[in-house]
KOLKOLPA-789340 format. One line per 4 residues: their letters; for each residue x, y, z of N, C-alpha, C. Coordinates in steps of 0.1 Angstrom, whole numbers. Example, Ala and Ser with C-alpha at 12.3 -4.5 7.8 and 13.67 -1.06 7.14 Angstrom:
2
as> 132,-57,78,123,-45,78,132,-33,78 | 128,-22,71,137,-11,71,129,0,79
END
This chain:
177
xxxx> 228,-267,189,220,-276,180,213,-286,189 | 202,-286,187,192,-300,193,193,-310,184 | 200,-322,191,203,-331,182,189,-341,187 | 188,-345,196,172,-348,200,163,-341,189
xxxx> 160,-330,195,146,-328,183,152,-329,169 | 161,-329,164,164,-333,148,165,-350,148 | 166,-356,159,161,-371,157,147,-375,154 | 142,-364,163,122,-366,163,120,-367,150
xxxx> 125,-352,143,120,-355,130,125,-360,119 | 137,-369,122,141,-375,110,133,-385,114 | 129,-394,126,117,-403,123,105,-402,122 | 101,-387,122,87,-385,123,86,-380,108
xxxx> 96,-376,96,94,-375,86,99,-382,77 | 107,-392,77,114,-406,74,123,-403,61 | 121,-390,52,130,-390,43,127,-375,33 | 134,-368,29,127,-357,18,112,-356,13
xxxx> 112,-372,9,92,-370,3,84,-369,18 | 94,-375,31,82,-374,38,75,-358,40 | 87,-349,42,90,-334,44,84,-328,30 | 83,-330,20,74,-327,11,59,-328,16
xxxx> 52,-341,16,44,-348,16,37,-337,31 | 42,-336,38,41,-327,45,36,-314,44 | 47,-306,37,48,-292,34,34,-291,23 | 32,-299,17,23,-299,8,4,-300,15
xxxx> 8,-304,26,-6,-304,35,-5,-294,44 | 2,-286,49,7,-277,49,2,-264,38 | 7,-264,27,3,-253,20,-13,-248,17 | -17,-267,17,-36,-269,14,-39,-259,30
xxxx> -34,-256,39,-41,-250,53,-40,-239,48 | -27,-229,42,-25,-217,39,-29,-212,30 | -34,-220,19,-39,-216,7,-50,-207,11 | -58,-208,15,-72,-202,16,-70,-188,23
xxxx> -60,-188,31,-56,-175,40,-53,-167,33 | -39,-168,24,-35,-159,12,-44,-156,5 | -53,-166,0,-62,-163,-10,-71,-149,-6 | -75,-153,10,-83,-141,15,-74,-131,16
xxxx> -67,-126,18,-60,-116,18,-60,-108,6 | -53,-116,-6,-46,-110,-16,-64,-108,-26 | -74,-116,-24,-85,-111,-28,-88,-96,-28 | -90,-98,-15,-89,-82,-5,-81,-70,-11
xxxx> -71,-76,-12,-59,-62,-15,-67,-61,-33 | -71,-73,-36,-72,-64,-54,-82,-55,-51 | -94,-63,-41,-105,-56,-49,-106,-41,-41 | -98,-43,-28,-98,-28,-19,-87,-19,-24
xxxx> -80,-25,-30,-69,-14,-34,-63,-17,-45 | -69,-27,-52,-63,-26,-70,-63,-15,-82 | -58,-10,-86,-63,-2,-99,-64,12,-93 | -59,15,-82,-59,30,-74,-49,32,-75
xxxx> -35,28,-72,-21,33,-75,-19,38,-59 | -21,34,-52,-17,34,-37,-8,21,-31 | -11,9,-37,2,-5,-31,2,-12,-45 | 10,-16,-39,19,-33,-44,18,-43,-34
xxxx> 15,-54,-35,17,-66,-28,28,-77,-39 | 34,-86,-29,36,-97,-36,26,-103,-40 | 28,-116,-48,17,-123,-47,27,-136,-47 | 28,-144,-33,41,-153,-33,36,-171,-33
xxxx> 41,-175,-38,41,-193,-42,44,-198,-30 | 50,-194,-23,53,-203,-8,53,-192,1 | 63,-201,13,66,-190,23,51,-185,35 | 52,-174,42,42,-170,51,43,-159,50
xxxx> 47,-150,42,41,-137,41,40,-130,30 | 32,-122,32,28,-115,18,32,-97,23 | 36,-90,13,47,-79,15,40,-66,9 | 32,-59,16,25,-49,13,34,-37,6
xxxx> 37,-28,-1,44,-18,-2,35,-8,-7 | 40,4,1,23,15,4,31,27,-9 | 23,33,-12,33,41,-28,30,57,-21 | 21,60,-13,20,74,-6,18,72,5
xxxx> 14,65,11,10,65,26,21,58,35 | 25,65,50,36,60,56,32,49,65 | 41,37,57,39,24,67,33,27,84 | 43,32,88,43,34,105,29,41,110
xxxx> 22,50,97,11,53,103,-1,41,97 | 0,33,86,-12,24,85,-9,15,99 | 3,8,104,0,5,115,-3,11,126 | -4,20,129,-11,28,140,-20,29,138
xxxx> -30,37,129,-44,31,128,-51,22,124 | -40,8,122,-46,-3,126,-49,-10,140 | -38,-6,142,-37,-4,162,-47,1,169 | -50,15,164,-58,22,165,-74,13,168
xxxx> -78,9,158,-84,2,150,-86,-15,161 | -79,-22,165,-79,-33,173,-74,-41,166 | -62,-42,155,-59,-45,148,-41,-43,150 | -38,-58,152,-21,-57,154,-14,-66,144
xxxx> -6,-56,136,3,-61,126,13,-66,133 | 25,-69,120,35,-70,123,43,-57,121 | 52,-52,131,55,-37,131,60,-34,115 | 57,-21,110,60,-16,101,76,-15,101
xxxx> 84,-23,87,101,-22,85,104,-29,92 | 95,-42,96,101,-55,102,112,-64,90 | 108,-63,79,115,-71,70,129,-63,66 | 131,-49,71,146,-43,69,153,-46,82
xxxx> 167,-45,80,176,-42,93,173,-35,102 | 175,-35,116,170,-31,124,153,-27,124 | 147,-29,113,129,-26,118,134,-9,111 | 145,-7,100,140,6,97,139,8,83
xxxx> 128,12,82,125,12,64,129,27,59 | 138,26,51,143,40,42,129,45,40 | 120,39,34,109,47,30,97,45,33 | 98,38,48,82,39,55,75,33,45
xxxx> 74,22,36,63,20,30,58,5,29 | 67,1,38,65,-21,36,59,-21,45 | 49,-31,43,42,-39,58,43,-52,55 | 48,-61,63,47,-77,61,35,-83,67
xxxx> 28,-86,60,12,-97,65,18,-108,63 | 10,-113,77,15,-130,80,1,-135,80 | -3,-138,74,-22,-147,72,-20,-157,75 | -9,-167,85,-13,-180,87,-18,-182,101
xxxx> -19,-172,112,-26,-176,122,-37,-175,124 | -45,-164,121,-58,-162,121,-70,-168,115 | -83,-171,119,-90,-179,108,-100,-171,100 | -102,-178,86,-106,-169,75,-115,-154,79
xxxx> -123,-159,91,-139,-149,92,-124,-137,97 | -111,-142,109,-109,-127,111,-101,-123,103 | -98,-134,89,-85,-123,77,-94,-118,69 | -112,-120,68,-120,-111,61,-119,-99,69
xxxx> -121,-97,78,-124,-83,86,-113,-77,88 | -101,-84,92,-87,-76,92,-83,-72,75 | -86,-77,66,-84,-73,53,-86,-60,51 | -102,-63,53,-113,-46,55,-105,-34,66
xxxx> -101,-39,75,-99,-33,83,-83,-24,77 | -72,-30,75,-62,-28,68,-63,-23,49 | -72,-23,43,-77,-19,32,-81,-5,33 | -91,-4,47,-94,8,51,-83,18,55
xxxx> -76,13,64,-64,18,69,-55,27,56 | -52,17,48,-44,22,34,-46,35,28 | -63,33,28,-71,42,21,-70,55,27 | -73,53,42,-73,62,53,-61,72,53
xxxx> -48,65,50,-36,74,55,-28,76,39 | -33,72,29,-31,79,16,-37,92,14 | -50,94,21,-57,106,18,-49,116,28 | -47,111,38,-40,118,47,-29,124,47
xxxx> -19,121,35,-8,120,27,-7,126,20 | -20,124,8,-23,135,-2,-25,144,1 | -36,148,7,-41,161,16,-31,170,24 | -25,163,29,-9,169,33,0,176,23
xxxx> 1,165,15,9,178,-1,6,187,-5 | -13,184,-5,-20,192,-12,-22,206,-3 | -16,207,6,-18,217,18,-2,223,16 | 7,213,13,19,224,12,22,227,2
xxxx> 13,225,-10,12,230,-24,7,243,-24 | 1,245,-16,-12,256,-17,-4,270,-26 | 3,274,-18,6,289,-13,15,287,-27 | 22,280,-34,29,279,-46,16,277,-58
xxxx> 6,270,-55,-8,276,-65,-12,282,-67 | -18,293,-54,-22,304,-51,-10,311,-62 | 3,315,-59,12,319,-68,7,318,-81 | 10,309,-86,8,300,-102,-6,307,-106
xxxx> -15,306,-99,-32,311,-105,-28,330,-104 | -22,330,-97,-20,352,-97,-11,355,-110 | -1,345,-111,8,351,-123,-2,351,-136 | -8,337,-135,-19,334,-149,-31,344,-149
xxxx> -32,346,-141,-44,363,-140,-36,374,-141 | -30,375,-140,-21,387,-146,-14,387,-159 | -11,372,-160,-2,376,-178,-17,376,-187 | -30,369,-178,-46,373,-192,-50,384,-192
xxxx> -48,392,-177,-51,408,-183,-39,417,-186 | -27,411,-187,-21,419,-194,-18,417,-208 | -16,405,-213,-26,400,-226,-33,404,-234 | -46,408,-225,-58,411,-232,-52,427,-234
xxxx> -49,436,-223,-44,450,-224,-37,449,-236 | -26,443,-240,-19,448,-249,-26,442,-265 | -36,431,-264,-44,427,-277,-51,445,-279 | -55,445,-270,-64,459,-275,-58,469,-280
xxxx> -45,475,-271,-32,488,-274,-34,485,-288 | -30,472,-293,-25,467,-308,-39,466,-320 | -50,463,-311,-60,460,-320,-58,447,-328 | -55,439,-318,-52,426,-324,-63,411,-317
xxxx> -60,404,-324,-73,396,-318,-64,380,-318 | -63,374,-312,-63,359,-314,-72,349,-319 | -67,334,-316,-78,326,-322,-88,327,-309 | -88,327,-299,-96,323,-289,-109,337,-290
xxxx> -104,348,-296,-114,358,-297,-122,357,-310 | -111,351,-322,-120,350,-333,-133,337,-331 | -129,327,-325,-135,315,-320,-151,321,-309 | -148,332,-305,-160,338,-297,-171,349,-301
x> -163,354,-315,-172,363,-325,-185,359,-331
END
């Protein structure tokens, strides 16, 4: 314990209101950073169903959580990119995220012009490695579709074979008469 520097600031803050009084000029600096950010995240990634952000009253970070795309790679192509986070599954134990999907933004160092461009820049990112994600499912879906479309081509013409054997018609044929 520094008993020195905890003297500094019991005289440099003289009592709880001074440490308020403080904190509160303080938040007027951070206000505007969050604000840029959490703008960003609605209008770059609201209403798509790809994150979650906090949206937090105090504190220094705001807490991305990605719903398909793997944390570890939006930071790498933000990396990629000239763009250095704080490592992905920094806010779990040891830095390991069960599910790759937090990133912690800290918006109090930078100034507004570069939390507009890093916004963009990490918005993009998001965007970038959801599709990358999807695309990937959608690649090991395939061969189980392919499947699913042959069985359904086979039970319509076999279907239709046995409408005719019978001389029977459904609604879908009387609907085409």
């Amino acid at each position: 314990y520094d008993k020195l520097n905890q003297f500094r600031h019991a005289i440099f803050f003289k009592d709880a209101n001074g440490i308020r009084e403080h904190m509160k000029k303080h938040a007027e600096i951070l206000r505007p950073r969050f604000e840029t950010v959490l703008t960003a995240f609605e209008k770059e990634l609201g209403g798509r169903e790809i994150a979650e952000w906090s949206k937090p009253l105090g504190g220094y970070f705001i807490s991305l959580d990605l719903k398909a795309a793997s944390a570890k790679r939006v930071y790498k192509l933000c990396l990629d990119a000239g763009m250095k986070l704080t490592e992905a599954g920094a806010t779990f134990p040891y830095g390991k995220d069960p599910k790759d999907a937090n990133l912690r933004i800290a918006p109090s160092y930078p100034t507004l012009h570069e939390l507009r461009l890093a916004s963009q820049v990490l918005c993009l990112c998001v965007k970038l490695a959801t599709m990358e994600k999807l695309l990937s499912d959608m690649l090991l879906c395939a061969p189980a579709m392919k499947a699913l479309l042959r069985l359904c081509v086979d039970f319509d013409r076999a279907y239709a074979a046995e409408k005719r054997r019978e001389g029977l018609a459904d609604f879908s044929d009387l609907e085409h008469m």
